[in-house]
FIZA-895651 format. One record per residue (C-alpha): x, y, z. Coordinates in steps of 0.001 Angstrom, whole numbers, padded with zeros to 6 digits, always signed. Layout:
N
XYZ ...
//
This chain:
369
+030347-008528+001744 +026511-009216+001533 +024706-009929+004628 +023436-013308+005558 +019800-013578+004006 +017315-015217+006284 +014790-016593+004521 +012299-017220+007406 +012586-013908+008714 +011963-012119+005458 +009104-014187+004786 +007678-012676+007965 +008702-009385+007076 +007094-009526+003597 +004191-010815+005716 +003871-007679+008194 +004498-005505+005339 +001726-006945+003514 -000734-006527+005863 +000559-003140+006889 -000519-002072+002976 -003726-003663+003358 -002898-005594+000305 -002675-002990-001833 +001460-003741-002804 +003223-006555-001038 +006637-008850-001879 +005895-011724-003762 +008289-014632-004385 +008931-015429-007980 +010737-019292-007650 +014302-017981-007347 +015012-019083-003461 +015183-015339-002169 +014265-013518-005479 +011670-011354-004358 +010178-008403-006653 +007476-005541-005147 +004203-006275-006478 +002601-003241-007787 -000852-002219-007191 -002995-002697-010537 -003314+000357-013421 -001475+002558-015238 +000335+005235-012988 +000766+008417-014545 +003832+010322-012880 +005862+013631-012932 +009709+014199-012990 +009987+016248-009455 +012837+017831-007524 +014430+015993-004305 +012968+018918-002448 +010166+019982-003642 +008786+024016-002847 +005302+024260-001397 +004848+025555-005088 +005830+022017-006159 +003482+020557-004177 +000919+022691-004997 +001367+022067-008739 +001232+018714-008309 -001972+018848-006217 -003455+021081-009604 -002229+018496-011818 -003853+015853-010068 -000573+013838-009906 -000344+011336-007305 +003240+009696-008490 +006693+011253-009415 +010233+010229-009744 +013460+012134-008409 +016923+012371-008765 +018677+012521-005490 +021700+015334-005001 +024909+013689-002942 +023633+014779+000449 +020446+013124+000010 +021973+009614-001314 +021676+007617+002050 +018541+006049+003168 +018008+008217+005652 +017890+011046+002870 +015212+008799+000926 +013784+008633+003294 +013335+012070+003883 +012094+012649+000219 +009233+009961+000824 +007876+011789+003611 +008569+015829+002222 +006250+014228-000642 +003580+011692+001427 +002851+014743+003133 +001138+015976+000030 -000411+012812-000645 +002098+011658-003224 +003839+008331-004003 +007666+008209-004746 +008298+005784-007447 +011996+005716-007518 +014860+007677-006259 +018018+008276-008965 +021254+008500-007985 +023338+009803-011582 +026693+008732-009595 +025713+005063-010363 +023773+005573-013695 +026125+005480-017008 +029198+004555-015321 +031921+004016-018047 +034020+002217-015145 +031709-000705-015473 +030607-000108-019153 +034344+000014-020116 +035960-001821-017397 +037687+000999-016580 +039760+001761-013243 +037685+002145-010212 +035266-000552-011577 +034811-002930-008663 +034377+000555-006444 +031310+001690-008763 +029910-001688-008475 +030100-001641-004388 +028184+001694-004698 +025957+000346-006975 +025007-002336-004503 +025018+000602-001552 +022294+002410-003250 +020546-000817-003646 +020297-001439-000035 +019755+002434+000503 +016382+002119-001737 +015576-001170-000005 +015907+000296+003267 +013906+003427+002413 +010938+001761+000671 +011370+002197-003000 +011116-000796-005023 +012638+000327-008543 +015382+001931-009945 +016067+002912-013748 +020028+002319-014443 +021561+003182-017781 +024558+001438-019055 +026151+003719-021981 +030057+004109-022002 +030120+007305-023244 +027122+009159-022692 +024024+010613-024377 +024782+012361-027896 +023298+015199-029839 +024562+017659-032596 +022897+020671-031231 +019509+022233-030977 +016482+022713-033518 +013754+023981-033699 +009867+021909-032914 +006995+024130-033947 +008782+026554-032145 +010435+025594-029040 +014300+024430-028429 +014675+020348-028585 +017711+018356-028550 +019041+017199-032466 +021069+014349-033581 +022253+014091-037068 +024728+011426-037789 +026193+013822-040652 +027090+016360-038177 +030459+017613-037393 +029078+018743-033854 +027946+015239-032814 +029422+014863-029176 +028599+012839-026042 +027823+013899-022481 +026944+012730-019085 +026969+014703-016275 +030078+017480-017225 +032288+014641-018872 +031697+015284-022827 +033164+012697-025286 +033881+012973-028496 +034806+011202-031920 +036919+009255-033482 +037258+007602-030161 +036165+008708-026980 +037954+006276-024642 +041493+006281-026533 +040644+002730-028835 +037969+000971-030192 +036308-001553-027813 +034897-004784-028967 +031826-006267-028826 +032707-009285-026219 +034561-006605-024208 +031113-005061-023756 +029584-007778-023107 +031315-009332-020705 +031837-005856-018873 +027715-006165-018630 +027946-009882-017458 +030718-008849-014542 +028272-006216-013678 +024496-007914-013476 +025844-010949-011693 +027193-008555-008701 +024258-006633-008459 +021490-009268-009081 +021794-010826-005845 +021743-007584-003886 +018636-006785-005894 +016540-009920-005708 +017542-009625-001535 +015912-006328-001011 +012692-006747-003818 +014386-003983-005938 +013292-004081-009840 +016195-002497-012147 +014860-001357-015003 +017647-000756-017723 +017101+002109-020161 +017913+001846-024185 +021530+003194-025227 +020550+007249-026481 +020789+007143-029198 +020948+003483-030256 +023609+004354-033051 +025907+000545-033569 +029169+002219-032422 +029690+005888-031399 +033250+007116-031181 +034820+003392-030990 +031917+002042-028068 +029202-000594-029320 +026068-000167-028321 +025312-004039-028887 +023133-004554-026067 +020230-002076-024716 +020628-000665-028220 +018464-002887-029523 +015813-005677-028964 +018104-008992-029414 +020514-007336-027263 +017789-006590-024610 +016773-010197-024723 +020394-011618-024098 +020896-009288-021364 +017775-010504-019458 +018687-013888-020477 +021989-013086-018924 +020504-011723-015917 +018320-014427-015231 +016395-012662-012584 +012771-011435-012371 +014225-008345-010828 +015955-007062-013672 +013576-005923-016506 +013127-002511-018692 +012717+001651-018538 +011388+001287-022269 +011892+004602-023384 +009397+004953-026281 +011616+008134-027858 +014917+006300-027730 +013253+003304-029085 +011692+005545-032180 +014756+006958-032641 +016586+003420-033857 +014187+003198-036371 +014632-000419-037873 +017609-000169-036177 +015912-001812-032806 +015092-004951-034739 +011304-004804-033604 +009079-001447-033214 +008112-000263-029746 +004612-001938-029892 +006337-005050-030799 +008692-005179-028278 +006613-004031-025196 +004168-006821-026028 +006876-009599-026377 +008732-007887-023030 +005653-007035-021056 +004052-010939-021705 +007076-011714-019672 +006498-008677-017100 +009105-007072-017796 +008249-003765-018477 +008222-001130-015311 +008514+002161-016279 +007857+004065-019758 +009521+007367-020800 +006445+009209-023026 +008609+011101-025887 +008047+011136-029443 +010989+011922-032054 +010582+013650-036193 +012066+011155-037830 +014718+007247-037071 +018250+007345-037706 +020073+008975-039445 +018905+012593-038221 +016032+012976-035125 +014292+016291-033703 +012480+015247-030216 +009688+016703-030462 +006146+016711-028812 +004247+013797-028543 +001403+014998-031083 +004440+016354-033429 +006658+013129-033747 +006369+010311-036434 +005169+008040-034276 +001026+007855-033124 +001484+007457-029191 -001750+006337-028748 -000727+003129-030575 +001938+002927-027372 -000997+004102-025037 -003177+000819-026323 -000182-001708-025861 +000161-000263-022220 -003315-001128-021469 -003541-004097-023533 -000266-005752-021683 -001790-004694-018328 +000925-002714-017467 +000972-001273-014025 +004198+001058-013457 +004662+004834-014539 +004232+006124-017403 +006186+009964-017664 +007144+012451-019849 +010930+012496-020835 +012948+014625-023218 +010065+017502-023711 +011063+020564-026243 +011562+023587-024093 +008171+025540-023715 +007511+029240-022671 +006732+028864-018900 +009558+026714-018053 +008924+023136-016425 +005686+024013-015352 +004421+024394-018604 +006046+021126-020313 +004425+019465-017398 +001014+020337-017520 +001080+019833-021554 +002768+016228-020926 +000061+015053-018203 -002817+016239-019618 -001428+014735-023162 -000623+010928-021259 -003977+011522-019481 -006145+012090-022520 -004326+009618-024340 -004822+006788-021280 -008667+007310-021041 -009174+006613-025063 -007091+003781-024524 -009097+002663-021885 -012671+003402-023014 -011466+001421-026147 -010181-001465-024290 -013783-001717-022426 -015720-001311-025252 
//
């Protein structure tokens, strides 16, 4: 059970905590009694995908790069607040800024997706690593809510480095998350409906919103990967899509639950998504919305997809970069899904900063201008 909100004494809190920033990011009440989301300082954040527990090599990469952000995943001794807050400090000691803490136990759960058993025990750790963040400082969150995984029919080649494929012709087509793989004709045992997946979603948000709203958190729910109608007897009705997006917040109800707009995921639907990704993170971030963006570029929509890189895709990312600026967007932008390059992570790094960087300050000249 939840524990009892006091409103007066959070009001204080948010107070203290205000000051204690200088201003800078503070709580600010959106008209929903204790709804509270983080209010983020103003500009574009460009951030870096970074280990729990970062070397001093880490660091000093970061430091090079001029990075001041990243996000983490957290392994299963860290996932406590206590061990979040341990990765704040390992990384404020550099001068960086975590932006959110993952926790993959509690991100693409087909117990809640599917309503299968152990659902109401995934949701109560859901709500744990709420509180967790909460207690630890870290405002946001990216969940994913895909039955059965993230699919891809192999590897191919872009100009010369390894990136995930998916071809809907494919024989090799097959799910994964984590080491559960899924396959077709049906990866649960039956084909699931559309209400079933909606009202698994509706169970799900109307646990968690609460918890959410109490400790400031912003959930930002990334696109089904790839946004394919039905894979192996599953819809992907809702964050496969824009209309389904817009239900689902409608649904929600909450100005703490908003989108991880994944620009490749987005590309890859194609017509698919019902509006284009400029068109949908104006209409989304008008309504602020939109918290974090994953910076990928695909070859080609549905049917068939290469991820590429970002100046290699079908898509001009610029076009994204202006919409950013345009909608005033002020969470992290960060590079997701990069084609393997020689050098390792280091390498796909640099190339994705310096590419979002460049990108940003056209975008930004422009805007002044």
């Amino acid at each position: 059970m939840d524990a009892v909100f006091n409103p007066s004494r959070r009001e204080l809190g948010k107070r203290v905590f205000g000051a204690a920033l200088g201003g800078a990011a503070y709580f600010a009440s959106l008209g929903r009694g204790s709804a509270t989301t983080h209010r983020n300082a103003p500009g574009i954040k460009i951030a870096v995908q970074s280990p729990a527990t970062p070397t001093d090599d880490d660091l000093l990469f970061l430091k090079q790069l001029g990075a001041e952000y990243v996000s983490v995943g957290s392994p299963p001794e860290l996932r406590t607040a206590e061990g979040f807050l341990q990765i704040k400090k390992r990384y404020e000691s550099a001068g960086i800024t975590v932006w959110n803490i993952g926790n993959m136990s509690v991100h693409n759960m087909p117990e809640v997706t599917l309503k299968l058993p152990g659902r109401d025990a995934k949701i109560e750790e859901y709500k744990s690593y709420l509180r967790n963040l909460g207690k630890a400082g870290i405002y946001y969150t990216t969940y994913a809510h895909m039955g059965n995984g993230i699919w891809s029919s192999g590897r191919a080649d872009s100009r010369g480095a390894p990136a995930r494929e998916f071809d809907m012709a494919s024989p090799n087509r097959v799910g994964s998350w984590g080491d559960a793989r899924f396959y077709e004709p049906l990866s649960h045992g039956r084909r699931y409906s559309e209400d079933e997946i909606w009202d698994n979603y509706t169970y799900f948000i109307k646990q968690v919103v609460p918890v959410a709203e109490n400790e400031g958190i912003r959930i930002g729910i990334h696109p089904d990967d790839p946004p394919v109608p039905v894979l192996a007897g599953v819809p992907r009705c809702i964050f496969g899509n824009f209309a389904g997006y817009k239900r689902a917040f409608e649904i929600a109800n909450s100005p703490n639950v908003g989108t991880c707009l994944c620009c490749g995921t987005w590309l890859e639907g194609g017509s698919l998504m019902g509006k284009d990704v400029v068109e949908t993170l104006r209409y989304f971030g008008a309504q602020g919305k939109v918290w974090k963006i994953h910076f990928r570029n695909v070859s080609a929509p549905l049917p068939h997809f290469v991820e590429t890189f970002m100046d290699n895709g079908y898509m001009d990312m610029d076009k994204i970069t202006k919409a950013l600026v345009e909608i005033k967007f002020d969470g992290i932008m960060i590079l997701d899904h990069s084609p393997d390059m020689l050098g390792g992570r280091y390498a796909q790094t640099a190339y994705g900063v310096a590419y979002m960087k460049a990108s940003l300050k056209r975008a930004t000249e422009e805007a002044r201008a």
